[in-house]
N, C-alpha and C positions, 0 to 999 in steps of 0.2 A: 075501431080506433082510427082517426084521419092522421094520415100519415105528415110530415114537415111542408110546409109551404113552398110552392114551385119559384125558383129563383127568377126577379124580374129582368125579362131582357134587357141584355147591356149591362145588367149589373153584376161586379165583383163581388162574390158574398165572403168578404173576408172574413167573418168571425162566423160562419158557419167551416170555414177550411182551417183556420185555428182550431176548433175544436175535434176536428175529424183526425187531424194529424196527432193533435195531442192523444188522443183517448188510442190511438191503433201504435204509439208508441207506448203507453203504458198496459197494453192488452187486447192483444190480436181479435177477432172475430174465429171460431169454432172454423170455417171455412177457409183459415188459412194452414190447419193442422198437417195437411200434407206437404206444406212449405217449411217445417220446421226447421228440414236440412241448410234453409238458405235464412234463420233467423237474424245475422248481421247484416244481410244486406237491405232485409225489409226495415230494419231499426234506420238503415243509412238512408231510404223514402219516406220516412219520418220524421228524424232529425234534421235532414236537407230544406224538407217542407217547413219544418217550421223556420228554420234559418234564413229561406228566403223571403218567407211573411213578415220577417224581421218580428217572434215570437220566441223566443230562444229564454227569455225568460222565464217563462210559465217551465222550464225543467230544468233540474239539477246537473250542469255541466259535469260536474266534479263528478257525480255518480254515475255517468254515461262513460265518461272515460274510462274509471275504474273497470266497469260493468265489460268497456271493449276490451281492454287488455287482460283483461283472464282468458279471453279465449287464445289468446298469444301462444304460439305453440316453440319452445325452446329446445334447442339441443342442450345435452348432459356435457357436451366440451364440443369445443370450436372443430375439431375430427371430424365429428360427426358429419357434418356437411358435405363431406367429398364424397359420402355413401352412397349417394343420389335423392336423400329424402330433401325434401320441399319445407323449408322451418317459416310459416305465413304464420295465418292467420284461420284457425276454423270457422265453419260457417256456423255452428249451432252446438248446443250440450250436448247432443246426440251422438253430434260425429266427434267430440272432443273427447268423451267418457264409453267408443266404442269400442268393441273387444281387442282393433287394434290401438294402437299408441295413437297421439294425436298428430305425432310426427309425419305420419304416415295419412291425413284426411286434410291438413290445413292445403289450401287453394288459393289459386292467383285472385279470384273474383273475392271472396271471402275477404281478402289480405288488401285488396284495393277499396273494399266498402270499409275496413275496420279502419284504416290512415285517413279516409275522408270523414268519418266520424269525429275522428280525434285533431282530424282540423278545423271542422265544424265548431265546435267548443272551445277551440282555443286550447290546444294541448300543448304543453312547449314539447317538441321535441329534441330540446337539447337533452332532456331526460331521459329519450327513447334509444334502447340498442340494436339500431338497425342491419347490423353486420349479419348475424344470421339471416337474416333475411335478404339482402342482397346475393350473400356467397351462395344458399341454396338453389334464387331464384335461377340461376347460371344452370343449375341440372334441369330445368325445366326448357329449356331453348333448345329446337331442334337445328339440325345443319342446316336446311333451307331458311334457316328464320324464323320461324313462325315458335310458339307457344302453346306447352301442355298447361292445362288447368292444376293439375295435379301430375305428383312425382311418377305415377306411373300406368298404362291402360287406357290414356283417353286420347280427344281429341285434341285436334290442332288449329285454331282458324284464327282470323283476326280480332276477334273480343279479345282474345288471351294477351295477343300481341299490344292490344291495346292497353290494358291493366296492367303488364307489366313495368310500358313507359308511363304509366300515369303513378305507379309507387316509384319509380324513380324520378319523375318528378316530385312526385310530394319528399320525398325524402333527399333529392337535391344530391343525388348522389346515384353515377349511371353504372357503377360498374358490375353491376348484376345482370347486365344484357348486352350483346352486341348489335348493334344502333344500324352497323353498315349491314347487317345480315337481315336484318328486320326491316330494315327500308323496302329491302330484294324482294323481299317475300310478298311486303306491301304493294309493292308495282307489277308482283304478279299476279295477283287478286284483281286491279281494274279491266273490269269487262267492253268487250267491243264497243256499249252505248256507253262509257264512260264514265257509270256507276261502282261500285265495286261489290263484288260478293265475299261471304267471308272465307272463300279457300279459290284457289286461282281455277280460273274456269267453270263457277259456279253464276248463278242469276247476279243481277245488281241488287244488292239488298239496301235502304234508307237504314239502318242498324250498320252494316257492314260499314257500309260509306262513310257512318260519324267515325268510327272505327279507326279506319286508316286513316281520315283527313285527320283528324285529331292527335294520332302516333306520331304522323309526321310531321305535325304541327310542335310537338312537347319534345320532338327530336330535334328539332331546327333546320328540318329538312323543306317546311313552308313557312309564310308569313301572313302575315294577314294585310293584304293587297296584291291584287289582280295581278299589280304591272312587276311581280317582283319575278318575273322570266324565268319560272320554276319549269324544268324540262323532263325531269324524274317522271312527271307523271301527265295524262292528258289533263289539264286544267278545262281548256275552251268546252270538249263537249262532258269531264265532269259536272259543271256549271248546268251548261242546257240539260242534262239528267236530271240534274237537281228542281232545276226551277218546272221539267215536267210532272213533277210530281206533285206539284199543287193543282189541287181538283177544281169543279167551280163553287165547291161550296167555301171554297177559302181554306180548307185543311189540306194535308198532305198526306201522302198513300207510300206503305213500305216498296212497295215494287208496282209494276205498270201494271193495270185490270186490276186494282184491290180496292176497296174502299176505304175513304179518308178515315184516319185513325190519330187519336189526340197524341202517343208520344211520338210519332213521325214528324209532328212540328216543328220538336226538337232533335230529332236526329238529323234530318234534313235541315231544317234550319240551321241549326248548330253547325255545319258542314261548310254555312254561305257564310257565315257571320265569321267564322272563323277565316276566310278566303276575302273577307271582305266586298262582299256581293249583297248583301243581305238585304240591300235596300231595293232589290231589281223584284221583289215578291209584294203581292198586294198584301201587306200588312192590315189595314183594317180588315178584309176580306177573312185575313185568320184571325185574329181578335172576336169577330162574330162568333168564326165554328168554335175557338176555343169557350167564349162564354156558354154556347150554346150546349158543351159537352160536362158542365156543373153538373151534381148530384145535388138533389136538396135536400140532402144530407151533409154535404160537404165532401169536398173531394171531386175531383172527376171519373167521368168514366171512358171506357174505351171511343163509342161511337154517339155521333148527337141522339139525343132528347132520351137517353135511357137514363132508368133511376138510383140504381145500386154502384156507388164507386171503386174502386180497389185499390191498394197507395202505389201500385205500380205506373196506372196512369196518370192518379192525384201527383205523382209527384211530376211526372215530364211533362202535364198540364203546368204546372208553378214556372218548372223550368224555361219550356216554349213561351209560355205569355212575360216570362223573364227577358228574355231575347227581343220583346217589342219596345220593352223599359214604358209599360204605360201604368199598368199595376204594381207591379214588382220593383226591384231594383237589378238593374244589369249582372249576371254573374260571370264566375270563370269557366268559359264556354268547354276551354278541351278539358275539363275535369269535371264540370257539373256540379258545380260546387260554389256558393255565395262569394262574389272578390272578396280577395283576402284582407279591401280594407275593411271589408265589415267583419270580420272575424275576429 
């Protein structure tokens, strides 16, 4: 049986990526099974996908919402919270119906894909009661700053940090983190080349880096312009980190010796755009790689001219070629998320 038609270069195969998004939101692939744990945030690569296809209609807003709020994990009375459990959002049925409470499995990453969904659709949240959810996220904050994923046993680095400012920004309401503690921790993460890694004195990671520019973007600790004489952190050689990371095929690479890889476009990029720099990158140059990294299937994949996509790159392929505004519509870069006028 001959497989789908190889997409022609240069061309956006939009209704091939509508329908890839759609069908992996209504029914995963056998090969995602071991992802189960993380079922809301694969739904949020789905939903996002289609939102910024401006496709939002081919699915039931109203039932997505619903569908995200069961996993809501509530305390029995507002007490509860000082206990130290973490009252989010669960990532999956799994860890929601497991032999412990679900009090005890909701997660910051979880709790950040499930608010970006429900802004995606258009959820009012004047309806939503975010207090559990801020007073708990407070037991999750370490002294230094930084962010456990969960109430108790894990790590700490700046994804966390980063999700936690991103639910208070979605929720317009900070008093679930300490801003100044979190900054600290953030300025002690950028490495000698002026990338950031996600725990202080690790490598410069393109992931870490959207990370922290983004925290302290949603904090008001940056702006988006060069000249805004931001001293908290190196700007000059973050910038040259940045822009070294575009390869010559026009894509971008998470750390130095890697190879160009589609959601690097947007972490890195995301990083410039947000700094207001983003014009200093050969944009058609990545417009290439990004076309060139289509499935003909729909969807992207990790690295050019392979076949099979996955919605993890499909979706920060939509995003990155978002950022060039030639396909897409421009989105809200430190959330990842469609502006909120199109919402």
């Amino acid at each position: 049986m001959d497989g789908p038609q190889p997409v022609e270069y240069g061309e956006f195969a939009r209704e091939r990526h509508e329908a890839f998004a759609e069908m992996m939101l209504h029914e995963l692939p056998k090969e995602y099974a071991p992802q189960e744990i993380n079922h809301l945030t694969l739904a949020y690569f789905a939903v996002s996908s289609l939102s910024l296809l401006r496709s939002l209609d081919r699915v039931d807003k109203d039932q997505i919402a619903r569908w995200v709020l069961s996993f809501q994990a509530k305390p029995k009375e507002m007490s509860n919270v000082a206990d130290g459990t973490f009252f989010g959002f669960c990532g999956s049925r799994s860890s929601q119906f497991s032999e412990d409470s679900c009090q005890s499995v909701s997660n910051l990453a979880s709790t950040y894909s499930a608010l970006a969904i429900l802004k995606v659709v258009g959820y009012d949240f004047e309806n939503f009661n975010s207090r559990s959810i801020l007073e708990s996220m407070k037991n999750l904050q370490m002294p230094d700053g930084s962010f456990m994923p969960i109430d108790y046993g894990a790590e700490t680095d700046l994804r966390f940090v980063y999700c936690a400012a991103a639910i208070s920004s979605m929720l317009n309401d900070w008093s679930g983190m300490d801003r100044e503690k979190a900054k600290d921790y953030i300025i002690k993460c950028q490495s000698y080349d002026g990338g950031f890694g996600l725990t202080p004195g690790s490598e410069s990671h393109g992931g870490g880096t959207y990370c922290a520019v983004a925290a302290l973007f949603l904090m008001g600790f940056i702006q988006t312009d060069y000249n805004n004489r931001c001293t908290i952190i190196d700007i000059s050689s973050l910038v040259e980190w940045c822009l070294q990371r575009q390869g010559a095929d026009g894509g971008f690479q998470g750390r130095a010796n890697k190879p160009s890889d589609t959601c690097y476009a947007f972490w890195v990029g995301g990083a410039l755009k947000m700094l207001g720099l983003y014009h200093l990158i050969n944009q058609s140059a990545l417009r290439d790689f990004l076309l060139s990294c289509q499935s003909p299937y729909g969807g992207f994949t990790k690295f050019q001219y392979e076949a099979i996509p996955d919605l993890y790159h499909s979706y920060y392929g939509f995003a990155a070629l978002s950022l060039l505004e030639t396909e897409l519509d421009p989105l809200c870069v430190e959330l990842g998320l469609a502006t909120f006028s199109q919402l």
